[in-house]
N, C-alpha and C positions, 0 to 999 in steps of 0.2 A: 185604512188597514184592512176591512171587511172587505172591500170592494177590491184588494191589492188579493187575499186569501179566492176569494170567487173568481177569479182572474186565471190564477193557477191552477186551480179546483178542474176548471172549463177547458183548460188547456191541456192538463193531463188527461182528461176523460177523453178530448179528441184524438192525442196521441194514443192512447191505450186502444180506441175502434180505430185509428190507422194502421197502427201493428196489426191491430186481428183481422185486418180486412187484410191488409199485405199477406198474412200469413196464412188466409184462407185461401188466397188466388193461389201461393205456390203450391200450397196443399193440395187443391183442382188441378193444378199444372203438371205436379208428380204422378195423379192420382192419372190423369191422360197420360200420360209417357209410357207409366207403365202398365196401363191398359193395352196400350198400342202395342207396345214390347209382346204383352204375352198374349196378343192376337196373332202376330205375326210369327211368334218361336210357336204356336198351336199351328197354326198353319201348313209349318214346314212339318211338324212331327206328323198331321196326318198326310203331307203328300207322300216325305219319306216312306212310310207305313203303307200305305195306297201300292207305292210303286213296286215296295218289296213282295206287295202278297200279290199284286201284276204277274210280274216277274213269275214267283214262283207258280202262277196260274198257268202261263203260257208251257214253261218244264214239266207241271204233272202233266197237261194237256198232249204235249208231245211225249214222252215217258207210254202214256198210255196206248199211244195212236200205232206209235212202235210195236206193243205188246200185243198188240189185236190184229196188225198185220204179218207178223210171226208167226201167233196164233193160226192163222186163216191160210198161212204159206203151207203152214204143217198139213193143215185140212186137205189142201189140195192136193197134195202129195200122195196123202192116203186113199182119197175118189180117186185116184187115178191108178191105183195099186188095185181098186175093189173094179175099178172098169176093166184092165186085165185079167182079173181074176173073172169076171163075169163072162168076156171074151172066151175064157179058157171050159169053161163050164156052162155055156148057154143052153141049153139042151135040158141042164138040172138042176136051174135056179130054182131054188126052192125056199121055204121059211129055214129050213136046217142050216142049209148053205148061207145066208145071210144071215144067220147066228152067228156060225163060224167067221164068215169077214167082219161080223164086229169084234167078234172078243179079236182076231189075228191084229187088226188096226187100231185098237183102244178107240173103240168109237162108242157116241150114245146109242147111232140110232143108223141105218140103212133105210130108205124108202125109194121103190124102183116106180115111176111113173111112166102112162101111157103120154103123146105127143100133147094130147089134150088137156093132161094134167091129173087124169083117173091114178089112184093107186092100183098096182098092178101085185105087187106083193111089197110086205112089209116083215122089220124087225127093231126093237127099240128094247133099250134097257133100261130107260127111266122115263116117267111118266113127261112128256113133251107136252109143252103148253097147245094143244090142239088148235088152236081157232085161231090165235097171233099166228100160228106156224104152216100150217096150210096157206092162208092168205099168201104169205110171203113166195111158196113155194109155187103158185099157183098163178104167177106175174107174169109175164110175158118174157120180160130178158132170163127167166128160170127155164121156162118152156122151148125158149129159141137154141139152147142148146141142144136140142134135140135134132136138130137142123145142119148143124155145123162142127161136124170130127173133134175142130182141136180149138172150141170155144170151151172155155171153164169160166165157173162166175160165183162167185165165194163172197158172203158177208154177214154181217154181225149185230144180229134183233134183240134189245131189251125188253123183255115181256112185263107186264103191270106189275108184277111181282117182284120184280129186278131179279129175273133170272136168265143167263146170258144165253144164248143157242148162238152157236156158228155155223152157217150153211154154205154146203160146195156141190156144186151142181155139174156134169159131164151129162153128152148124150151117151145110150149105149152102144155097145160097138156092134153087137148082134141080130137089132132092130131099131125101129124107129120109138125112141122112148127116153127117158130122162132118171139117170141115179141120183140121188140126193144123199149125201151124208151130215151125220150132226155131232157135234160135240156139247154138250149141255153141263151149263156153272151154274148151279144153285146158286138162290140168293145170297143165303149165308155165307157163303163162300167167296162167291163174287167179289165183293169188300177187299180181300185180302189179296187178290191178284193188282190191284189198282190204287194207283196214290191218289187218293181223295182229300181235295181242297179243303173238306172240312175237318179231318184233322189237322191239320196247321191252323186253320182260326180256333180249335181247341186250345190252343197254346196260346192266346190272348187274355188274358184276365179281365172281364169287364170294369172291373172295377180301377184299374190302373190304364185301359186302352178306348173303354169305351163301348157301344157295339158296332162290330163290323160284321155285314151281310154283303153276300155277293146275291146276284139276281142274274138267270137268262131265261129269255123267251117271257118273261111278265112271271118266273114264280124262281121261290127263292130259292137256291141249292145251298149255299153253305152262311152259318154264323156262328161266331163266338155267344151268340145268346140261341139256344134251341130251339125255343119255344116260337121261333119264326120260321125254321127249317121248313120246306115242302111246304110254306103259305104262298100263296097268291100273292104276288108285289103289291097288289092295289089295296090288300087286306093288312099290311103291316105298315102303321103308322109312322113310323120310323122313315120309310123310304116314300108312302104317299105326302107326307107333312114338309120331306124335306124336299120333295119333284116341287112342291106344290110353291115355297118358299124362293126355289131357284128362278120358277118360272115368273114368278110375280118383279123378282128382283133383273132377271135375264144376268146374271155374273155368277155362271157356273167354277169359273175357276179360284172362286172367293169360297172362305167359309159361311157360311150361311145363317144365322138364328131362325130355331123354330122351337114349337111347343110341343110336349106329349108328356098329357096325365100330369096337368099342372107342371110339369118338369121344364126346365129349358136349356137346349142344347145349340150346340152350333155343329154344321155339317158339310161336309163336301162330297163330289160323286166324280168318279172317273172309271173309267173300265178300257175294251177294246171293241173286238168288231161283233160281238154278241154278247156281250156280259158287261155289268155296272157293279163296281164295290162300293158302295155307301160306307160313309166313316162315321161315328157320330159320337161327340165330345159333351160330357155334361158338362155347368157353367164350372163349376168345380176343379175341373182340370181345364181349362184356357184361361180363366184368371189366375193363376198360381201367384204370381209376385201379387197380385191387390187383394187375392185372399191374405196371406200369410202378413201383409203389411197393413193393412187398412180393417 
């Protein structure tokens, strides 16, 4: 009867760790399914996300290209109103006289050069970034208009400061020499003429999307996190940790895991033919079903 009770006793205890061992594999087995689930719905929601603010890259980018060559159409219109006018009055070009053609053209600035690139006389209404704008002025395709009646040659310098000058250059018609006209956008200002990439990552919540930084040229222009704005690529962890993760792995079109500040995220990079969006997902949001269940 002892020996019939120990019998049972041994039997049940086996069956009781075969249940739990059975129930632990499916347990690993759901716990994988839906790891893989919510690697995979992560996946799509940053390429989805990627491609939309793509997209929307490539529209301001054009949006703006428009607005500058408008901009610069206008310009040229008016150098060529102030070369007429110069034509008409050669004899008494003076500082007065190029007052008068700025304020008649809504212009910044009037500067009449010799062949070589000497100021010859000048007129400005606002202080003109000097030293970026001479250079410019001072090039050779600026100067060779001097050379050629009905060459014009018009374009658009961002100074350190981000403040815009538009320059449109004519030879004169009454010697050998070169007008320059300017229209000058305050920084401040600037901003407002331009749809800027980084307001639209404004409108990403970090905390529901993550952060996303765009990068050209090795430094960053726009993020939904600031405090990386105008850094060096090589200097934000974010994008060095996740370059560095891709390269080790070589499967740029996967999501990634890396680490930063004990944190661990997963990430991907896609961009076009000069810029990279970096997407980057705390664990937080890519495990959603094995948070919320496990």
């Amino acid at each position: 009867m002892k020996n019939n009770k120990e019998y049972w006793g041994k039997t049940r205890r086996r069956t009781l760790g075969l249940i739990m061992l059975v129930g632990c594999m499916i347990l690993f087995g759901v716990f994988e399914l839906s790891a893989e689930s919510d690697l995979k719905d992560a996946q799509k929601r940053v390429e989805d996300k990627a491609e939309y603010i793509k997209t929307q890259y490539i529209t301001y980018q054009k949006y703006n290209a428009s607005n500058v060559t408008k901009s610069l159409d206008r310009l040229i219109d008016k150098t060529q109103q102030v070369r007429r006018d110069v034509a008409r009055h050669s004899k008494e070009i003076d500082y007065d006289l190029l007052k008068k053609y700025t304020g008649e053209q809504r212009l910044s600035g009037i500067t009449l050069m010799s062949p070589s690139g000497d100021v010859v006389q000048e007129y400005k209404t606002v202080d003109i970034p000097d030293a970026e704008v001479r250079k410019e002025i001072k090039r050779e395709v600026v100067l060779n208009t001097a050379q050629y009646e009905l060459k014009n040659y018009a374009e658009r310098i961002e100074t350190e400061d981000g403040t815009l000058v538009d320059i449109s250059a004519v030879g004169r018609p009454d010697q050998k020499g070169v007008i320059v006209c300017y229209t000058v956008t305050k920084a401040q200002y600037a901003k407002n003429y331009a749809l800027s990439i980084q307001s639209l990552l404004e409108g990403y919540n970090m905390h529901t999307n993550g952060t996303i930084i765009i990068t050209k040229e090795k430094k960053i222009i726009a993020s939904n996190d600031k405090r990386h704005v105008d850094l060096n690529s090589f200097d934000c962890p974010f994008v060095s940790k996740l370059n560095r993760a891709i390269r080790n792995h070589k499967k740029r079109s996967q999501l990634m895991r890396f680490q930063v500040d004990h944190n661990f995220y997963y990430g991907n990079v896609s961009g076009g033919t000069d810029y990279y969006i970096y997407t980057c997902l705390p664990l937080s949001k890519v495990y959603v079903t094995v948070g919320a269940t496990f």
